[in-house]
C-alpha positions as CSV (number, residue, x, y, z in Angstrom):
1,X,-16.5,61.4,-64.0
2,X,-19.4,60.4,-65.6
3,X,-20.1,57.2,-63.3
4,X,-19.8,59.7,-60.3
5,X,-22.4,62.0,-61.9
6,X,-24.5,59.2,-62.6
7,X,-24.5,57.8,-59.0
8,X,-24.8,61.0,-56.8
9,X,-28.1,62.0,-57.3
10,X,-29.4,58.5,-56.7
11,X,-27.8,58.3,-53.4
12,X,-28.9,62.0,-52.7
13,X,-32.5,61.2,-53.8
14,X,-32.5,57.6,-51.8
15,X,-32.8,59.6,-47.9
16,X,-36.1,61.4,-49.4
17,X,-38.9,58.9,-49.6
18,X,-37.8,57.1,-46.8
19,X,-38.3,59.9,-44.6
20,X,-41.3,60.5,-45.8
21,X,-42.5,57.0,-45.3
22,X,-41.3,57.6,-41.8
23,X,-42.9,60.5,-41.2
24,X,-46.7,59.1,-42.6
25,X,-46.6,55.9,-40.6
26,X,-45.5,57.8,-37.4
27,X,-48.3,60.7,-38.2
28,X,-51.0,57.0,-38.7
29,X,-49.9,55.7,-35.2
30,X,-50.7,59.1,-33.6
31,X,-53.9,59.4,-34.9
32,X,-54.6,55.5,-34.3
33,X,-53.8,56.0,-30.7
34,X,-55.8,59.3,-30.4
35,X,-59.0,57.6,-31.7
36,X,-58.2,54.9,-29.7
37,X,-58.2,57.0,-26.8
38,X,-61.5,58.4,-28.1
39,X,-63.7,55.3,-28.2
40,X,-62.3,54.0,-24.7
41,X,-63.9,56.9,-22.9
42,X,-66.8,56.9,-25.0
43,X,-67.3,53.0,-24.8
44,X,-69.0,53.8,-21.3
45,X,-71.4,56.5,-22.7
46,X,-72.7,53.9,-25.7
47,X,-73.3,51.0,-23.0
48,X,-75.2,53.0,-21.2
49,X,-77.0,54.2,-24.2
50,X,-77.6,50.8,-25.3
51,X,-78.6,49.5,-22.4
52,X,-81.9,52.4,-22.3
53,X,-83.5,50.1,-25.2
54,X,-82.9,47.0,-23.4
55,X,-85.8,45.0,-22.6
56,X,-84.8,42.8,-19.6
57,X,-86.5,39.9,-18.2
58,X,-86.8,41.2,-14.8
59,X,-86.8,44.3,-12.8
60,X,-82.9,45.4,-13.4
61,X,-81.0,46.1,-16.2
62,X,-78.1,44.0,-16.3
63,X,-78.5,41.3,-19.0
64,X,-79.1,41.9,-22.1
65,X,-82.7,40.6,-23.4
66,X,-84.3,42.4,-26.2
67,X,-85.0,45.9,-28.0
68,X,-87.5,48.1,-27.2
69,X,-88.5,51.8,-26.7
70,X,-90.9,51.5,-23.6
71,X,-88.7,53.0,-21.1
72,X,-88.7,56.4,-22.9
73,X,-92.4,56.4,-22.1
74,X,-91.7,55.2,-18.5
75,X,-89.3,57.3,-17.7
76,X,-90.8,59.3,-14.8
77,X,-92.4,55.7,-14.0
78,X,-90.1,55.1,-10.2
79,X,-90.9,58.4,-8.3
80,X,-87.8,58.1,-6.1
81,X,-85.8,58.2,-9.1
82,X,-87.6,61.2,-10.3
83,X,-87.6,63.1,-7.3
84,X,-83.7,62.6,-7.0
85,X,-82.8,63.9,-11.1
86,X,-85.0,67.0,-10.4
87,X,-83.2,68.0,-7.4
88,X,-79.8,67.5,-9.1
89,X,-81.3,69.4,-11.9
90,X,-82.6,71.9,-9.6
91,X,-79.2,72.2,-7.6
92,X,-77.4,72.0,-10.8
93,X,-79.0,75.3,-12.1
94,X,-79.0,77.3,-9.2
95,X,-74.9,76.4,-8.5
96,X,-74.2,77.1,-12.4
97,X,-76.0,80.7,-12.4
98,X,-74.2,81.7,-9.0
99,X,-70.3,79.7,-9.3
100,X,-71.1,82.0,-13.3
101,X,-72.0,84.8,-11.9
102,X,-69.2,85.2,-9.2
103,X,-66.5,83.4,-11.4
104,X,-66.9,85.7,-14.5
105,X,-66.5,89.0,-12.0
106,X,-63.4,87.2,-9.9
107,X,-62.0,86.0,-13.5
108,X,-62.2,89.6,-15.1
109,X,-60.4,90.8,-11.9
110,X,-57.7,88.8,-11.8
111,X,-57.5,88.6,-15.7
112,X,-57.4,92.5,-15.9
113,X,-55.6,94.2,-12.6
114,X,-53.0,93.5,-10.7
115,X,-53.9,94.6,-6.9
116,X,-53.2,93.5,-3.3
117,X,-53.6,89.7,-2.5
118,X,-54.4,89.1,-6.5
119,X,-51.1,86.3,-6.4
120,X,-52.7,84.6,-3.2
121,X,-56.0,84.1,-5.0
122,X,-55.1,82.5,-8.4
123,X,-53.0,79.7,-5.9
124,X,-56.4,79.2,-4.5
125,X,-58.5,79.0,-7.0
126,X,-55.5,76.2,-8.4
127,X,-55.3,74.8,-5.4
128,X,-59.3,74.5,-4.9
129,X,-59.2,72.6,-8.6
130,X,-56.1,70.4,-7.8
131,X,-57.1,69.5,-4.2
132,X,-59.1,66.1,-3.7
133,X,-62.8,66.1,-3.4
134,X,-62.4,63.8,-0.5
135,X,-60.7,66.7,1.2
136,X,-63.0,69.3,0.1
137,X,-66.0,67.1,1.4
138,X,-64.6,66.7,4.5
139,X,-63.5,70.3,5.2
140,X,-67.4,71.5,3.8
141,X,-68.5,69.0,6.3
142,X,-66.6,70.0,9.2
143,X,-67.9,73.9,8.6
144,X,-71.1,72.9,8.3
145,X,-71.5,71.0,11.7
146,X,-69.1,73.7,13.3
147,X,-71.4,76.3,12.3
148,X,-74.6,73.8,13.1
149,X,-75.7,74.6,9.8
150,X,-78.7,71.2,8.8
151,X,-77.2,69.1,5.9
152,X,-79.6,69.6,3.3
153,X,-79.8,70.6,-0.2
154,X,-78.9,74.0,0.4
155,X,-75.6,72.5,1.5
156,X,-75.1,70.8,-1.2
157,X,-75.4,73.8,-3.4
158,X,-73.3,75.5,-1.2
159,X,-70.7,73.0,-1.9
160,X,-71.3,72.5,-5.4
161,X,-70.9,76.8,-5.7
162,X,-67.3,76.6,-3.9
163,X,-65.9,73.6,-6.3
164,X,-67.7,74.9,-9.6
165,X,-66.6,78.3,-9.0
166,X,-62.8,78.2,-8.9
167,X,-63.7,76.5,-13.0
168,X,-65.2,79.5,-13.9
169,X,-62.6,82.0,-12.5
170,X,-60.3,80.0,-14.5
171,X,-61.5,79.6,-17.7
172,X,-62.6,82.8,-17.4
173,X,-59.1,84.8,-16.8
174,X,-57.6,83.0,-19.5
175,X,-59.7,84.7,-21.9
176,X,-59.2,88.3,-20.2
177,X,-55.2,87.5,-20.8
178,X,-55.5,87.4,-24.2
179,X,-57.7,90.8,-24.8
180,X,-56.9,93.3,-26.5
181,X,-56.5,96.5,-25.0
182,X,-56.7,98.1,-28.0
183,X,-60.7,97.8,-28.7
184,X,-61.4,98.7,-25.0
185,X,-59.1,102.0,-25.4
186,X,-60.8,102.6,-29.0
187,X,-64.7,102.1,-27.5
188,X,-63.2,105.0,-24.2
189,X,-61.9,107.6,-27.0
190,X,-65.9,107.4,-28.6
191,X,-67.2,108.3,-25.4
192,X,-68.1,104.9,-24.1
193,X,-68.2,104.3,-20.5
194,X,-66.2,102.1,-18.2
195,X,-69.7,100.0,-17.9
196,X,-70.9,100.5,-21.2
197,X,-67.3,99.1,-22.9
198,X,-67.6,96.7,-20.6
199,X,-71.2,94.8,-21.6
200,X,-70.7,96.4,-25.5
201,X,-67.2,95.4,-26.0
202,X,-65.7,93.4,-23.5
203,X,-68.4,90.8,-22.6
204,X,-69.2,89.8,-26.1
205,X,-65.5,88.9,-26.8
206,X,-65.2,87.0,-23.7
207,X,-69.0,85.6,-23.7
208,X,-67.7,82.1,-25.0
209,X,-65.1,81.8,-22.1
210,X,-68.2,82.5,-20.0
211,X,-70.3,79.7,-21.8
212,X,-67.7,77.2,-21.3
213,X,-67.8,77.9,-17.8
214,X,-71.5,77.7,-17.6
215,X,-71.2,74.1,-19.1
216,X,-68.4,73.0,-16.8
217,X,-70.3,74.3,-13.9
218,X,-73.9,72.5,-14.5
219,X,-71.4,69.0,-15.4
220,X,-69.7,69.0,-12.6
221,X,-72.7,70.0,-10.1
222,X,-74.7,67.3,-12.2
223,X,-72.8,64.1,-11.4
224,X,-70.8,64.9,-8.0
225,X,-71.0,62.3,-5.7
226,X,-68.2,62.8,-3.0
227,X,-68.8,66.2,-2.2
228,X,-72.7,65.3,-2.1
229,X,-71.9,62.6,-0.2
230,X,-70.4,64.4,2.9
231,X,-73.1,67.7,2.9
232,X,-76.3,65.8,1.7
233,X,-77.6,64.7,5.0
234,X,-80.9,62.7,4.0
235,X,-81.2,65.0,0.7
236,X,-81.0,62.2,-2.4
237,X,-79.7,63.3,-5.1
238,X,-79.5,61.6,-9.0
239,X,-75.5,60.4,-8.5
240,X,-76.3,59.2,-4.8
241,X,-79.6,57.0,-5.9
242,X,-77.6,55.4,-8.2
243,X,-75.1,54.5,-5.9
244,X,-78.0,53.6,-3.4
245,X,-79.2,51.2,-6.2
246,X,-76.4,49.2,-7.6
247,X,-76.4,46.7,-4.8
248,X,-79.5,45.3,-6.1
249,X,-79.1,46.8,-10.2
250,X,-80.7,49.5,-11.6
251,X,-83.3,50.4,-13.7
252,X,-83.2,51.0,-17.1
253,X,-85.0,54.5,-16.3
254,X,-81.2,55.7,-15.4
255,X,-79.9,54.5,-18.6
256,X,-82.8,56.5,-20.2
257,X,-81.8,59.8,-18.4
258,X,-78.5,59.5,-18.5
259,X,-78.8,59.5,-22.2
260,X,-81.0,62.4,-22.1
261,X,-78.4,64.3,-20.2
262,X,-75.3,63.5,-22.2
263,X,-77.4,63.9,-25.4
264,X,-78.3,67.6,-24.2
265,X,-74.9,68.5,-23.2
266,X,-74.3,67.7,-26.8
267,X,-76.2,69.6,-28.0
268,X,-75.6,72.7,-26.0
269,X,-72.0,72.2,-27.4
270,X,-73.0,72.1,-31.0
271,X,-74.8,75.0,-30.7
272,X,-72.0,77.2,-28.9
273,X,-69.2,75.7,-32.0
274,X,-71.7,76.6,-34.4
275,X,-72.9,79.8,-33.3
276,X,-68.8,80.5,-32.7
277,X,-68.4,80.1,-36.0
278,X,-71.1,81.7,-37.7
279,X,-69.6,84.9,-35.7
280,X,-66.3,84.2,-36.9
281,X,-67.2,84.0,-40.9
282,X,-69.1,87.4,-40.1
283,X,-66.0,89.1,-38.8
């Protein structure tokens, strides 16, 4: 008796730490693999950073040959390349503020009522996100010429509104699902207006959906190059001078605003997670 009360617990307590060993090392291999994942996609984004203080021998960048800061203050130095990063810019901002505009309203609608044709419009704002941009060049280019419309860079916005605006709606209408009714109905009994609940209540809460979308928006406008392709016509954008140049090499001046770019993405970001969480520790 006493030999079997002696030897239980031991096997009962053996199971325990091996589990937990278990559990540790497969937790470790998870988050090796997830920063793993991590710096792979942002090994591109620091070579191209690196590469804006190279110093190369010659006219490309695509050795490298020293440090140096020079490029910052040569950055508008190649006017072709200039001319091209403010019409994406340009293009970028007015697509953002229009695909924003339209997606918040079509988002709120779909998010919030259920009417007539509401089921055949969230498959195509899916189906305008899921389809290939190959296929959304080509059908924007077919329209275009159809309607003899000049590829220009009012096409291109065009085409960047219809791609960027489908993100919006989306992004958008997730965050109108998860409202609560309750604060709307509560702002009503005060006397509130449907409009006034609507910018006093409603917009606020979903105002960070809405900034997402604003960011998603200007990115994807920013760097398209397939749609651009097909409804640019002889309109050169940033993405397409890039592509222009890498037969020959580029210039370190794309490496400079590239890094310029990413860097005030970033920062836009920071500033939304902070500000989102200086609201939330107010609450």
């Amino acid at each position: 008796m006493s030999h079997a009360t002696l030897t239980r617990p031991a096997a009962q307590a053996g199971p325990g730490p091996a589990r937990k060993t278990r559990r540790i090392g497969g937790n470790t291999l998870l988050h090796g693999f997830t920063w793993l994942v991590i710096a792979w996609l942002l090994l591109p984004i620091f070579v191209m950073i690196v590469f804006g203080f190279n110093d190369p021998k010659g006219r490309y960048n695509q050795t490298w040959d020293g440090f140096t800061f020079k490029w910052y203050g040569k950055l508008f130095e190649i006017s072709e390349l200039t001319s091209a990063l403010i019409t994406s810019l340009v293009i970028a901002v007015v697509a953002t503020v229009v695909s924003t505009a339209l997606g918040t309203g079509i988002g709120y609608a779909l998010g919030r009522y259920r009417f007539r044709g509401s089921g055949s419009l969230n498959l195509i704002m899916f189906a305008t996100i899921s389809s290939p941009e190959l296929v959304m060049g080509a059908s924007l280019l077919s329209l275009f010429v159809s309607l003899g419309v000049g590829l220009g860079a009012v096409t291109i916005t065009i085409a960047h509104i219809m791609f960027s605006l489908s993100f919006v709606a989306i992004v958008v209408r997730a965050r109108v699902l998860t409202l609560d009714r309750s604060i709307e109905e509560a702002a009503a009994d005060l006397g509130a207006t449907p409009w006034t609940t609507f910018w006093k209540v409603t917009f606020p809460i979903i105002l960070p959906a809405v900034f997402a979308g604003v960011l998603l928006a200007f990115a994807l406008s920013i760097d398209d190059f397939v749609v651009t392709n097909f409804t640019a016509g002889t309109t050169v954008t940033f993405p397409l001078w890039i592509w222009g140049s890498t037969r020959v090499g580029l210039p370190p001046q794309v490496n400079v605003m590239g890094t310029l770019i990413f860097a005030f993405g970033v920062l836009v970001a920071l500033a939304m997670t902070l500000g989102s969480r200086r609201k939330s520790k107010r609450a």
